[in-house]
GUBARO-11993 format. One record per residue (C-alpha): residue in one letter; chain; z, y, x. Coordinates in steps of 0.5 Angstrom, whole numbers. Layout:
N
+---------+--------+-------+-------+-------+
| residuo | cadena |    up | north |  east |
+---------+--------+-------+-------+-------+
|       A |      A |     Z |     Y |     X |
...
+---------+--------+-------+-------+-------+
This chain:
330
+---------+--------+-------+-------+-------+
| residuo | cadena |    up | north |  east |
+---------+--------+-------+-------+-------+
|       X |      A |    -4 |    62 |   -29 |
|       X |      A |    -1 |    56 |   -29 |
|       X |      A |    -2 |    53 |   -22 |
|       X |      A |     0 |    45 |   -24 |
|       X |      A |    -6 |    40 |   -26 |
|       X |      A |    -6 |    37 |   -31 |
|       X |      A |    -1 |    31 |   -30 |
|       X |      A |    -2 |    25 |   -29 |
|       X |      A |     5 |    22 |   -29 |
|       X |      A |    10 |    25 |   -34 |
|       X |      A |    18 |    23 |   -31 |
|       X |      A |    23 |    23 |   -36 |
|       X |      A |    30 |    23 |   -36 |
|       X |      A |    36 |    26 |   -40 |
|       X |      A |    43 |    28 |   -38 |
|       X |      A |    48 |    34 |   -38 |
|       X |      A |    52 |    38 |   -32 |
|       X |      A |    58 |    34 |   -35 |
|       X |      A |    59 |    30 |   -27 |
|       X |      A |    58 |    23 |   -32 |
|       X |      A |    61 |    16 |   -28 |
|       X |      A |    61 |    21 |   -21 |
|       X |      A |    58 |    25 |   -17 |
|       X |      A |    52 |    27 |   -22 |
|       X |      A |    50 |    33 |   -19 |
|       X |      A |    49 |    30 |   -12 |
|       X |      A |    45 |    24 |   -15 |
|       X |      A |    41 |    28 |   -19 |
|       X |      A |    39 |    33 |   -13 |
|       X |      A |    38 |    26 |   -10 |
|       X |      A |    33 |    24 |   -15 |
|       X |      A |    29 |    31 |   -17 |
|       X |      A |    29 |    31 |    -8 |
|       X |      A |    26 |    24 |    -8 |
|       X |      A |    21 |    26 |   -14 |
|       X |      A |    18 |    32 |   -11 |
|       X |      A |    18 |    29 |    -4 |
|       X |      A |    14 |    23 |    -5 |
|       X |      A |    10 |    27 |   -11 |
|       X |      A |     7 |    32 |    -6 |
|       X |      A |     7 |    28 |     0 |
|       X |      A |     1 |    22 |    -4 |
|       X |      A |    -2 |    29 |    -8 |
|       X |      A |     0 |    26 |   -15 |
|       X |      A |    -1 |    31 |   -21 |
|       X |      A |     6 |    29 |   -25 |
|       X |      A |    11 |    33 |   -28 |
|       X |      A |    18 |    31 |   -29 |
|       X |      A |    21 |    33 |   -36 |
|       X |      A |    28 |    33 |   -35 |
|       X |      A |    32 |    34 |   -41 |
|       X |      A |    38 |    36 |   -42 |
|       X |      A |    42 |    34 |   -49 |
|       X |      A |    49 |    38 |   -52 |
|       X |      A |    50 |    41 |   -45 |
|       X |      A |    57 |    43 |   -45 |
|       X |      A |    59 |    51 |   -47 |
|       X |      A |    63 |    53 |   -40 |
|       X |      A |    58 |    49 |   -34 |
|       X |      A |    52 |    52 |   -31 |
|       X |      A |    45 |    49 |   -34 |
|       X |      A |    42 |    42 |   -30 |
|       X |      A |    36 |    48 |   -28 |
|       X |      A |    41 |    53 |   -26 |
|       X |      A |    46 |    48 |   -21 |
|       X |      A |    40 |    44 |   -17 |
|       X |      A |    36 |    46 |   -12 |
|       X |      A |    29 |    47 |   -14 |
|       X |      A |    24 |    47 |    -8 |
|       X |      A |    19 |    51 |   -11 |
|       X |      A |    14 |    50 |    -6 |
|       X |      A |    11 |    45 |   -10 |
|       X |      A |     3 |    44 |   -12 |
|       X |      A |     3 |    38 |   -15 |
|       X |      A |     9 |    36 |   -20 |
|       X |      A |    12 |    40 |   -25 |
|       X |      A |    18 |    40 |   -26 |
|       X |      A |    21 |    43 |   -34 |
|       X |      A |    28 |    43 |   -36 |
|       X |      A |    28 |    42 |   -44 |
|       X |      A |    35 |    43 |   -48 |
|       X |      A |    37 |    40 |   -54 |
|       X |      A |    42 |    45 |   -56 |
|       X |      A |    50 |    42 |   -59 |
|       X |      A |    49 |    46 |   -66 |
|       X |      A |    43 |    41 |   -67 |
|       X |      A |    47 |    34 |   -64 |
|       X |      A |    52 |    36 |   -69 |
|       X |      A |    49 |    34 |   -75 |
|       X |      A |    48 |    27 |   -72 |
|       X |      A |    52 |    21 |   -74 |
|       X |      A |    58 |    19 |   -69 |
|       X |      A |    56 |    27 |   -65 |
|       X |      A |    64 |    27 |   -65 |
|       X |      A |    65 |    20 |   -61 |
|       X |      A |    58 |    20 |   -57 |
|       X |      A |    57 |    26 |   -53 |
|       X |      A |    50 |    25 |   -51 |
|       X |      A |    44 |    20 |   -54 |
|       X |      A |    39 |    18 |   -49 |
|       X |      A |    34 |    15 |   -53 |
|       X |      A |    33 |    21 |   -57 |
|       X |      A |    33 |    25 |   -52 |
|       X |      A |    28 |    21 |   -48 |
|       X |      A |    23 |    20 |   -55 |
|       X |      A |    24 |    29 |   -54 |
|       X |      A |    21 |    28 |   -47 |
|       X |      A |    15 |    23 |   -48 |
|       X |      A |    13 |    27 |   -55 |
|       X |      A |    13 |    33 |   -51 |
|       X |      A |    10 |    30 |   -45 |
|       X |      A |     2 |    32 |   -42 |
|       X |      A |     2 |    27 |   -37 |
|       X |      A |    -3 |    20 |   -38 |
|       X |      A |     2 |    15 |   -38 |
|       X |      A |     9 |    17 |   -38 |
|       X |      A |    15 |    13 |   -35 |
|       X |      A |    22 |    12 |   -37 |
|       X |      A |    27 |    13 |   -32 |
|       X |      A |    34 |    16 |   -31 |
|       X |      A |    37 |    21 |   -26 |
|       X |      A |    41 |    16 |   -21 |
|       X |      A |    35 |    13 |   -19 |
|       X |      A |    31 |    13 |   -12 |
|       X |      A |    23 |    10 |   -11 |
|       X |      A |    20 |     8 |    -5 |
|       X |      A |    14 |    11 |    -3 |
|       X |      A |     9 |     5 |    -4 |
|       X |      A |    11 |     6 |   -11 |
|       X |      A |     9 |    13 |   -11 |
|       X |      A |     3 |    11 |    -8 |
|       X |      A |     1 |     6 |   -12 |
|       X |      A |     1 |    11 |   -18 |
|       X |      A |    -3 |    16 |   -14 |
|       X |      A |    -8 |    11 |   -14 |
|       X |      A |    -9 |    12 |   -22 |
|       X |      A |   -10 |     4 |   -22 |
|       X |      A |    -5 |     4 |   -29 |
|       X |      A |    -8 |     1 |   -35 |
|       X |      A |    -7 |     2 |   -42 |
|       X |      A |    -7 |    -4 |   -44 |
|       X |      A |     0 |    -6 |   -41 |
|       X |      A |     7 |    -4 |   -41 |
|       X |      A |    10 |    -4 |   -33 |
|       X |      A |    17 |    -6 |   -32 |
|       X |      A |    21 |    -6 |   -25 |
|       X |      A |    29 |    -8 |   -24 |
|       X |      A |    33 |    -4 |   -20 |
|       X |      A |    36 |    -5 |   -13 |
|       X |      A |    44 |    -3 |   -15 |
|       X |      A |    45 |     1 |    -7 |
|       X |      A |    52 |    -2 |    -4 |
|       X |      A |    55 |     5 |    -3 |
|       X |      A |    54 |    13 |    -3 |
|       X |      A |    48 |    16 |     0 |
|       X |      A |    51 |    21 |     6 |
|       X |      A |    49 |    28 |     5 |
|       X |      A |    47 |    30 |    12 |
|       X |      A |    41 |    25 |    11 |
|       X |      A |    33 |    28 |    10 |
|       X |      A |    30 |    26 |     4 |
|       X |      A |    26 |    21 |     7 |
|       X |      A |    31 |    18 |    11 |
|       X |      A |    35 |    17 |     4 |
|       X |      A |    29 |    13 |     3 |
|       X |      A |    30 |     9 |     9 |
|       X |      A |    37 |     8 |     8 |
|       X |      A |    36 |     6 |     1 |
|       X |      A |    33 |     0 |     4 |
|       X |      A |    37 |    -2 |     9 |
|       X |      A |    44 |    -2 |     3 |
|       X |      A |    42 |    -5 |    -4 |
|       X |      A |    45 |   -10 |    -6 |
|       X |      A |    41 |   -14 |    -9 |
|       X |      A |    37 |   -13 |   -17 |
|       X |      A |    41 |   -10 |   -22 |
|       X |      A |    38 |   -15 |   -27 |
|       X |      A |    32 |   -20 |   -27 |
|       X |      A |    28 |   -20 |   -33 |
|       X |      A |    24 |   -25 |   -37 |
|       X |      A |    18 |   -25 |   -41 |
|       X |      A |    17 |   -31 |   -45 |
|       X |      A |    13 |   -32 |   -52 |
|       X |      A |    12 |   -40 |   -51 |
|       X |      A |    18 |   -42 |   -46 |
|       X |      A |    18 |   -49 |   -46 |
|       X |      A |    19 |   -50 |   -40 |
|       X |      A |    26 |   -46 |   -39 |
|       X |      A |    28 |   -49 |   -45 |
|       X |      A |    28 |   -55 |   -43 |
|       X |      A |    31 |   -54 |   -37 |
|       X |      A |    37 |   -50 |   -40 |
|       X |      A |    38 |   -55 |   -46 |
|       X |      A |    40 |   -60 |   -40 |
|       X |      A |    45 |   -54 |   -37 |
|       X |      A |    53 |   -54 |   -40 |
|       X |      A |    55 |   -49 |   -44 |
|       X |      A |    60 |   -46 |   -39 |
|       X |      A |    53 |   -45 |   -34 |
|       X |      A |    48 |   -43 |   -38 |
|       X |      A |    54 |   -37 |   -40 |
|       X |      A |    54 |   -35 |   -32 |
|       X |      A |    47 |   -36 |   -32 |
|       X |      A |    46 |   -31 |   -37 |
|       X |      A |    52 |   -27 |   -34 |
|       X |      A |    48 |   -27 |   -26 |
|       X |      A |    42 |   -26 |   -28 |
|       X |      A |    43 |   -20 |   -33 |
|       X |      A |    38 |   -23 |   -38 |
|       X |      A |    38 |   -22 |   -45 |
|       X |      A |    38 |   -28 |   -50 |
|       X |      A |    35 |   -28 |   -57 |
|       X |      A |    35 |   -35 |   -61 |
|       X |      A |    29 |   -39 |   -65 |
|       X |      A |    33 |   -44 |   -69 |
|       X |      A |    37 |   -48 |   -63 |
|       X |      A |    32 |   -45 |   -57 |
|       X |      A |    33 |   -39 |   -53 |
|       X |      A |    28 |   -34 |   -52 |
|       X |      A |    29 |   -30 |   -46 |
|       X |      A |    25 |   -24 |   -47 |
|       X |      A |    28 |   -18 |   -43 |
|       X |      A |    33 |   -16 |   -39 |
|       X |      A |    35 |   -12 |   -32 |
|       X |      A |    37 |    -6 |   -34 |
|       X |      A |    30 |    -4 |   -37 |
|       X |      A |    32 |     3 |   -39 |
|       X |      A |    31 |     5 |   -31 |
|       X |      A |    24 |     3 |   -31 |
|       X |      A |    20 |     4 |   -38 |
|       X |      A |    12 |     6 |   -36 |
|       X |      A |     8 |     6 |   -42 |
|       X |      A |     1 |    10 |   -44 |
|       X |      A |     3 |    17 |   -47 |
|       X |      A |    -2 |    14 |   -53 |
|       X |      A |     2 |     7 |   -53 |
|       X |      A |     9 |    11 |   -53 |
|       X |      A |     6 |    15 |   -60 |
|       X |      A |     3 |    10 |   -63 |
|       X |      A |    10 |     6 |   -63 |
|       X |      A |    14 |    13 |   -64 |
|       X |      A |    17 |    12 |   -58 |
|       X |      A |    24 |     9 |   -58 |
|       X |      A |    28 |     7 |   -65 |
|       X |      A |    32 |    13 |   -67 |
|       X |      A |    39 |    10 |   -68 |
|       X |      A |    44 |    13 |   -66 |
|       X |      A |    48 |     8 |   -61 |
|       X |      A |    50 |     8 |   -54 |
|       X |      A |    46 |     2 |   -50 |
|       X |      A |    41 |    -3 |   -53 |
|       X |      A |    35 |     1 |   -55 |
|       X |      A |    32 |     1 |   -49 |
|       X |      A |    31 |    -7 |   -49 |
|       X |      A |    29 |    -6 |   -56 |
|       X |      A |    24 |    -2 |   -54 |
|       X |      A |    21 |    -7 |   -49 |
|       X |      A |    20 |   -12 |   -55 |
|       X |      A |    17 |    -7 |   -59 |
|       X |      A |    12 |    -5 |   -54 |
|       X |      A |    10 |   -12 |   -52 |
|       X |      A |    11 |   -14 |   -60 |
|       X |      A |     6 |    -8 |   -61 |
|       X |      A |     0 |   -11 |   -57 |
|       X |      A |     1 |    -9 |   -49 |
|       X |      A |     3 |   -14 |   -44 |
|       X |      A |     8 |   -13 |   -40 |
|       X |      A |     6 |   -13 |   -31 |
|       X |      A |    13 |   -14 |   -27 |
|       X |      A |    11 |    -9 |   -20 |
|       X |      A |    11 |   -13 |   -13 |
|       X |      A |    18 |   -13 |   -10 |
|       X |      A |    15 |    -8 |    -5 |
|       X |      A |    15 |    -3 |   -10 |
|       X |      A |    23 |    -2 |   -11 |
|       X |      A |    27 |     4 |   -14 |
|       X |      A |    33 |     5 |   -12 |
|       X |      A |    40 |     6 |   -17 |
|       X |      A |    45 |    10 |   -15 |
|       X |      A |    53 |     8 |   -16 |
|       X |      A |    57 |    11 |   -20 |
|       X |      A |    63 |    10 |   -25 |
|       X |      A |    63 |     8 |   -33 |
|       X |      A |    61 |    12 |   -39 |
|       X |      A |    67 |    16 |   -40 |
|       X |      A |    65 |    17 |   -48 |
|       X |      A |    69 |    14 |   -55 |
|       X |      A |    63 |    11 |   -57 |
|       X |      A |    59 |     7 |   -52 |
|       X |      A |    56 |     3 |   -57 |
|       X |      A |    54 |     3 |   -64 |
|       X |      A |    48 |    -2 |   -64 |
|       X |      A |    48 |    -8 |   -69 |
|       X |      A |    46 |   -13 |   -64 |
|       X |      A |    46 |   -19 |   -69 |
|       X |      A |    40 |   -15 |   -73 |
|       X |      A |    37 |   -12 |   -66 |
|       X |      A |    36 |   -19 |   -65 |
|       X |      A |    34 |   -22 |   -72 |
|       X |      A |    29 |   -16 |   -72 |
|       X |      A |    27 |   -18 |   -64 |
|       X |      A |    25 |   -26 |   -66 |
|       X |      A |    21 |   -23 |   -72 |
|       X |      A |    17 |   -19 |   -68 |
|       X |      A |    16 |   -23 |   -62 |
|       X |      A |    14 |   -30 |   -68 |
|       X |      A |    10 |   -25 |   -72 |
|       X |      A |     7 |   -21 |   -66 |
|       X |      A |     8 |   -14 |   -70 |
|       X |      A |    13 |    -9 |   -69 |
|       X |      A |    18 |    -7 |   -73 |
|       X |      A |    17 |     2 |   -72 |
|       X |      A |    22 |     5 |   -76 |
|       X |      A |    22 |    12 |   -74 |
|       X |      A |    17 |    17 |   -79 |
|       X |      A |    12 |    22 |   -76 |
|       X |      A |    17 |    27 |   -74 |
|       X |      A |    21 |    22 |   -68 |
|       X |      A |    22 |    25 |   -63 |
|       X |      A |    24 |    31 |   -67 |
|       X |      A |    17 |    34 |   -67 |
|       X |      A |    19 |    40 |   -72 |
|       X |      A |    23 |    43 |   -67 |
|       X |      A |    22 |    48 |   -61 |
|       X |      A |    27 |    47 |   -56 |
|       X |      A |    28 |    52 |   -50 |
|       X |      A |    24 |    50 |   -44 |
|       X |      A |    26 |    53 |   -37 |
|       X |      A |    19 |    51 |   -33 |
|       X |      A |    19 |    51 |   -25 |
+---------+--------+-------+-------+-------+
């Protein structure tokens, strides 16, 4: 008998016990502690789906080398792999060891919960965030979007988890990315026409945001690392088939954004009260690191944001609907 309610929340991340940037093990323990923690302290009915993609031959499985707190009532936690026999067939599989964003349309096709939020296993959340979901106030009719907190140094191992929630706190070092919604800007335009090119660069460069251009206008629309904080409905996420299905490295997950907002729902930036956290680490160690036509991602983006309709390529089986992937379940 399952002992689990029906989730309200589903967490969805992807990665593979291969120490990806540093560390990943311990930040991952990090992570899934944090979840479970705050998930039974505020009694949210959730589940986390972790989903583990080309797990490398000769290292133990994600379920098998984490410490699993078992003495859970409240969130589930489920361990899907995506074998190396069907990342194979996929374009560049010899150059990209691990497709996110197919691995995340895996989670969210296969996820229970009411709305489903897209983060990454590096990522810590205070508690007045949790609360808040423990609430159950989340609409449909929105898209929900925090920029992290980039942390200044490691997490000390001796610490509970609760006192890593207070040191996290007290170590950030400021948001990784300010983002920015705007289908009429006029008033950032404005102000950026005025600014030398030499300035505007560095403002783009500071800030982390992401430009599309409309003749000679610029269009801020998103931006500040998006990909750690996606929450949508789960009807929402299936009625766009999740993210595009291309087999690249980074930027789907901006286009994601544009598509949700192109799709009808609004976007709503949390309060600064309810941060998440990232934890440090090195750069992606794969050959290909991005294979994502940016010119075409920006194209399609303005099409979308002037036609307010999405551009939805992936077909009825996204997320690779047609499969049975193995499940570990705790």
């Amino acid at each position: 008998m399952n002992k689990f309610k029906k989730p309200y929340l589903s967490f969805v991340v992807v990665g593979r016990n291969d120490n990806y940037g540093h560390r990943f093990l311990y930040r991952t323990q990090n992570f899934l502690d944090n979840v479970a923690y705050l998930c039974e302290k505020y009694k949210l009915d959730s589940e986390l789906i972790f989903i583990e993609w080309n797990p490398p031959k000769n290292n133990k499985r994600m379920y098998e080398a984490l410490n699993i707190n078992k003495n859970r009532k409240y969130l589930k936690i489920r361990f899907i792999g995506v074998p190396n026999k069907l990342h194979r067939t996929l374009q560049n599989s010899d150059k990209c060891p691990i497709y996110e964003y197919l691995g995340k349309n895996v989670g969210i096709r296969r996820s229970n919960g009411d709305f489903v939020l897209i983060t990454n296993p590096d990522i810590l959340f205070n508690e007045e965030l949790i609360r808040f979901f423990s609430k159950r106030k989340l609409k449909e009719s929105y898209f929900y979007r925090i920029a992290r907190y980039d942390l200044l140094a490691d997490i000390p191992e001796n610490l509970t988890t609760k006192e890593k929630i207070q040191f996290c706190k007290i170590n950030y070092d400021g948001i990784g990315g300010v983002f920015f919604w705007a289908d009429n800007p006029r008033k950032i335009i404005s102000f950026l026409k005025k600014l030398p090119r030499r300035i505007i660069f560095n403002v783009k460069r500071i800030l982390g945001v992401s430009l599309a251009y409309r003749r000679y206008s610029y269009v801020i629309y998103q931006g500040g690392a998006p990909g750690d904080f996606i929450l949508i409905s789960r009807r929402g996420w299936f009625k766009f088939r999740g993210f595009p299905e291309i087999f690249s490295r980074g930027g789907l997950d901006g286009y994601g954004c544009v598509i949700a907002r192109s799709s009808g729902l609004k976007m709503k930036t949390f309060r600064q009260k309810n941060k998440i956290y990232h934890q440090s680490h090195g750069k992606p160690h794969d050959n290909l690191r991005r294979n994502f036509d940016n010119e075409k991602y920006k194209a399609e983006a303005r099409l979308m944001i002037k036609n307010k309709k999405p551009i939805i390529i992936n077909n009825d089986y996204w997320g690779f609907a047609k499969f049975k992937f193995k499940e570990h379940s705790f």
